[in-house]
C-alpha positions in Angstrom: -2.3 -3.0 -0.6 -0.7 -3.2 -4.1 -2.0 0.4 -4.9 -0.8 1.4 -2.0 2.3 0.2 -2.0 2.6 1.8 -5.9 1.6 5.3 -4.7 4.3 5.0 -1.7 7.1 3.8 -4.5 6.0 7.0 -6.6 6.4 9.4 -3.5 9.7 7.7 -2.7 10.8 8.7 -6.6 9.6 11.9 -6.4 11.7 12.8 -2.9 14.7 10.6 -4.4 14.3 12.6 -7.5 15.2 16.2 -5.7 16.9 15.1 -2.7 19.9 12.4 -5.2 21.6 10.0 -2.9 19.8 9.9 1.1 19.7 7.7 4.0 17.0 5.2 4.4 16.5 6.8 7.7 15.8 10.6 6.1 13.0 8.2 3.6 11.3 7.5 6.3 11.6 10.7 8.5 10.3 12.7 5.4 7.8 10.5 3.9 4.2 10.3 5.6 3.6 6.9 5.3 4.1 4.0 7.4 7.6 2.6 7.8 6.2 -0.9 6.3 4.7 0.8 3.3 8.2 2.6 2.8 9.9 -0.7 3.2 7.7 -2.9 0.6 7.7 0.4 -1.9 11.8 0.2 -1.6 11.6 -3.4 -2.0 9.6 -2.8 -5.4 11.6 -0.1 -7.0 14.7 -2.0 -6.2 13.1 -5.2 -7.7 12.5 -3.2 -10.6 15.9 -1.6 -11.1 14.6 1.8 -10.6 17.1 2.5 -7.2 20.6 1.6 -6.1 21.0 0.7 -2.8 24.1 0.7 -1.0 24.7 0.0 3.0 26.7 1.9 5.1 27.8 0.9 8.5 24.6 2.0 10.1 22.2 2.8 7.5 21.5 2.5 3.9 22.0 4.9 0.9 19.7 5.3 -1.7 19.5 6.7 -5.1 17.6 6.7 -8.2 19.4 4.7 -11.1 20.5 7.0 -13.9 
């Protein structure tokens, strides 16, 4: 699950990377993976300081830390 939840983070920097700041719900809308594995893989990258997140009133925005 670990591996898994690594490639997931990496596909999340990849979209994050050309997309800049998007909505937690376009993540998941555009990302093949299971919402779960999207949420863990956020969890990690945001753990590791690789993503700000921010919440807006319905959703979250996220971007890739400079």
């Amino acid at each position: 699950m670990i591996t898994e939840i690594g490639i997931v983070a990496g596909e999340i920097w990849h979209f994050l990377d050309q997309n800049q700041e998007v909505t937690l719900s376009k993540i998941i809308s555009n990302i093949d993976r299971p919402r779960d594995n999207i949420l863990m893989s956020l969890g990690w990258l945001a753990r590791e300081g690789h993503i700000l997140l921010l919440q807006d009133k319905k959703d979250y925005r996220i971007s890739l830390r400079k």
